[in-house]
C-alpha positions as CSV (number, residue, x, y, z in Angstrom):
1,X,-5.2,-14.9,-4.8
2,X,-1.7,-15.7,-3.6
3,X,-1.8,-16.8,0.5
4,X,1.7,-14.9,1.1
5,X,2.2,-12.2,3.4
6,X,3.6,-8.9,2.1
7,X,6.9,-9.1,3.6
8,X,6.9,-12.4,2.2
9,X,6.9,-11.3,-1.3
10,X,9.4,-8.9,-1.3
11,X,11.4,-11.2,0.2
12,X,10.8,-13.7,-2.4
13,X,11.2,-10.9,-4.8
14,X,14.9,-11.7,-6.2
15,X,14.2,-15.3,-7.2
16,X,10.4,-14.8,-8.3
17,X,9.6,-11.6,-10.1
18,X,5.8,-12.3,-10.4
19,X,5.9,-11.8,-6.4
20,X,6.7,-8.7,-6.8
21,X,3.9,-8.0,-9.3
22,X,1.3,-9.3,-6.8
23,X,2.4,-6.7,-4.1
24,X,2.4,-4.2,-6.7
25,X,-1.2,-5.4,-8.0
26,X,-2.1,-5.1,-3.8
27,X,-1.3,-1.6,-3.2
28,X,-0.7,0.0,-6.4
29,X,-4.7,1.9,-5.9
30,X,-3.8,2.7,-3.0
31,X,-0.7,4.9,-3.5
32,X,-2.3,6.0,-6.7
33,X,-5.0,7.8,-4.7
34,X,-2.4,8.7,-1.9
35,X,-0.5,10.6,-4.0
36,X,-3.4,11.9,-6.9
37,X,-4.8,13.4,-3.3
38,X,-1.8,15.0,-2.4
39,X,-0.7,16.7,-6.0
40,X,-4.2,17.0,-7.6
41,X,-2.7,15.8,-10.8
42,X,-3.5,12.6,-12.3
43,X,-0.4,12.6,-14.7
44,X,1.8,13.7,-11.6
45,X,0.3,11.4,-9.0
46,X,0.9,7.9,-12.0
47,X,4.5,9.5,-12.6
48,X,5.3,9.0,-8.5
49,X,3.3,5.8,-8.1
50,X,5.7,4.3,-11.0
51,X,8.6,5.5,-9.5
52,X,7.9,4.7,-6.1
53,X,7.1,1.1,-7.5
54,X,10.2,0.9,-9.0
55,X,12.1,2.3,-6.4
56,X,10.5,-0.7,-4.2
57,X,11.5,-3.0,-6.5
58,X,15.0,-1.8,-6.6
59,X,15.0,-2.2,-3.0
60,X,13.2,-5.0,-2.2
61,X,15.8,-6.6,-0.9
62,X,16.6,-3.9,1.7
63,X,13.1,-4.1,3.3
64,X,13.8,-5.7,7.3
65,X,9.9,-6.6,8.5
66,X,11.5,-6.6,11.6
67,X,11.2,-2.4,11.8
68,X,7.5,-2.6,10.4
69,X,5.4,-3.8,7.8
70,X,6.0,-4.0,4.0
71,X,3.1,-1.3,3.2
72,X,4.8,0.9,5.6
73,X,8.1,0.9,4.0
74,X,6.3,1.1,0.8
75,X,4.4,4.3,1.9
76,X,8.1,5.3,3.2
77,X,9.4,5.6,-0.1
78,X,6.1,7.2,-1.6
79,X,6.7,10.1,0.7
80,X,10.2,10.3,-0.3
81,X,9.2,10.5,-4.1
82,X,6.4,13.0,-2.9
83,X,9.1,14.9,-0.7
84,X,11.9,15.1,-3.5
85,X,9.2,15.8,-6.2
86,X,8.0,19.1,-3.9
87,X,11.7,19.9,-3.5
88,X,12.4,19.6,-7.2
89,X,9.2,20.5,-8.5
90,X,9.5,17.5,-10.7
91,X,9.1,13.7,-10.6
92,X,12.5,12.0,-11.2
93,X,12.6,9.2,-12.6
94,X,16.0,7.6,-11.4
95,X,14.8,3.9,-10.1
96,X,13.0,3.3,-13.5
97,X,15.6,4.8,-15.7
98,X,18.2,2.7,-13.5
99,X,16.1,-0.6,-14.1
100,X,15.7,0.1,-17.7
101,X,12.1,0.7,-17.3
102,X,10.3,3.1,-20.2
103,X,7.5,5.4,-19.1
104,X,4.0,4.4,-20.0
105,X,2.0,7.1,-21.7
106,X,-1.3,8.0,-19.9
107,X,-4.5,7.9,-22.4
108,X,-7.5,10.3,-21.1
109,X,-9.4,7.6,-20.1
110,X,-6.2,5.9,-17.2
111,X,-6.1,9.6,-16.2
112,X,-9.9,9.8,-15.7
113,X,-9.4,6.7,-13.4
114,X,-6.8,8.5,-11.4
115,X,-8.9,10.8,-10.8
116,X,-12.4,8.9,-9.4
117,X,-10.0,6.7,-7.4
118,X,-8.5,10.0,-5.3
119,X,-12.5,11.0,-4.9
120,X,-13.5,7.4,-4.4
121,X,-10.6,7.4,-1.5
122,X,-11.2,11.1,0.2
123,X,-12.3,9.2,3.6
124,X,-9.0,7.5,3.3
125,X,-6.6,9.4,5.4
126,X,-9.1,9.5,8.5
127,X,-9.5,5.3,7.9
128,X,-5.5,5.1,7.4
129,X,-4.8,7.0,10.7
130,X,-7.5,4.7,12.6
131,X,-5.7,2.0,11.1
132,X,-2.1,3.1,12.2
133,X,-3.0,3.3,16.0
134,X,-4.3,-0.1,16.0
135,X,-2.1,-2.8,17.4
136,X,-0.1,-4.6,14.6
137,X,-1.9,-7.9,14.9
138,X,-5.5,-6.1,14.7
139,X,-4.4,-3.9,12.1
140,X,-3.2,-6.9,9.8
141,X,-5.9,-9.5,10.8
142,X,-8.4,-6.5,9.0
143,X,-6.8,-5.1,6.3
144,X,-6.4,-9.2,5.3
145,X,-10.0,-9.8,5.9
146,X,-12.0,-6.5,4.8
147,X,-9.1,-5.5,2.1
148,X,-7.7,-8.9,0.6
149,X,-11.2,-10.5,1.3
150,X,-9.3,-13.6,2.3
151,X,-10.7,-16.3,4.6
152,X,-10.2,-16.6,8.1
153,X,-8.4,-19.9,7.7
154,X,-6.3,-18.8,5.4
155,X,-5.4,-15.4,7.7
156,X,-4.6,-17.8,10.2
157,X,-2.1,-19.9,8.4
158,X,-0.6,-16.6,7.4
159,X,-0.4,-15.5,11.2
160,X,0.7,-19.1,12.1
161,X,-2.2,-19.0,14.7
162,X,-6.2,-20.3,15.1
163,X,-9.1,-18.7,13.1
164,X,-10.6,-18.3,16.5
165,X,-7.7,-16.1,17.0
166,X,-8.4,-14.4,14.1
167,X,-12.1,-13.7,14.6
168,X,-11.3,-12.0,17.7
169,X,-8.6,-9.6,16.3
170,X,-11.0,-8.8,13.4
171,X,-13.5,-8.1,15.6
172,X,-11.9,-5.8,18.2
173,X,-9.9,-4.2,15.2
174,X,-13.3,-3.1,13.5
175,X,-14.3,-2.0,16.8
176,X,-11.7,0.1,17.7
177,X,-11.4,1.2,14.6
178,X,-15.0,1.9,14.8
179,X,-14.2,4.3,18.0
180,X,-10.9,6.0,16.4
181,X,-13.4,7.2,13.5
182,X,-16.1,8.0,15.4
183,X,-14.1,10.3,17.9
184,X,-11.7,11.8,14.8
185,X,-15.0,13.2,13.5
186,X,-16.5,14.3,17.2
């Protein structure tokens, strides 16, 4: 499990590819399901997660953490590719073609697994908004700890702060989070 923050690996992207494969390895379920919810196409949905992907890679180097965090720009350009792909009613495929990448042919079964991950995630726009309105520190201090399963100490060293610290945004993150789901379903 590697310790670094998110915007860390992108930024360590240009002089260590394999960072950028461990943020890819981090979210890449995630924007699967986001986007195999959204077309309700498994083949459509792994065509836009690859491009988006590459079109983060491409751009690694353009991602400022001081406007937000990494999976926020991420999910940026995953609308985009969603947005353009609506507009164009197909998937383009201009960072991977520009980056030499070849497209990866789908067998049934990595199209059946597209699939139970956009059912497995269905709660998941309801737990991403909760998510969103919580403060930036909370927000981060529980997608490392329930998400990344990583250890309080190791959080804190992240966050350059105490576990004690850490325990307490956890907690009220998980309880406000708790009270966001509770009253979106009210």
């Amino acid at each position: 499990m590697d310790a670094r923050t998110d915007d860390q690996l992108l930024a360590a992207t240009r002089s260590q590819p394999e960072a950028f494969a461990v943020f890819y390895r981090r979210h890449v379920a995630g924007v699967l399901a986001y986007f195999a919810r959204r077309t309700r196409c498994a083949e459509t949905a792994a065509d836009l997660t690859a491009e988006t992907f590459a079109a983060a890679l491409d751009g690694a180097h353009r991602h400022r953490p001081d406007r937000g965090p990494a999976v926020a720009w991420l999910y940026g350009i995953a609308r985009r590719q969603l947005a353009h792909a609506a507009q164009q009613g197909a998937v383009e495929d201009r960072a991977r073609t520009r980056l030499g990448m070849q497209a990866i042919p789908l067998t049934d079964e990595a199209l059946d697994r597209v699939d139970a991950l956009a059912t497995a995630d269905a709660a998941s726009p309801l737990l991403q908004r909760g998510l969103a309105e919580l403060p930036a520190d909370q927000r981060e201090a529980v997608l490392a700890r329930v998400l990344d399963e990583d250890d309080y100490a190791v959080i804190a060293r992240r966050a350059a702060t105490t576990e004690s610290v850490i325990r307490k945004r956890v907690s009220r993150g998980l309880t406000g989070l708790r009270r966001r789901m509770e009253g979106y379903s009210a």
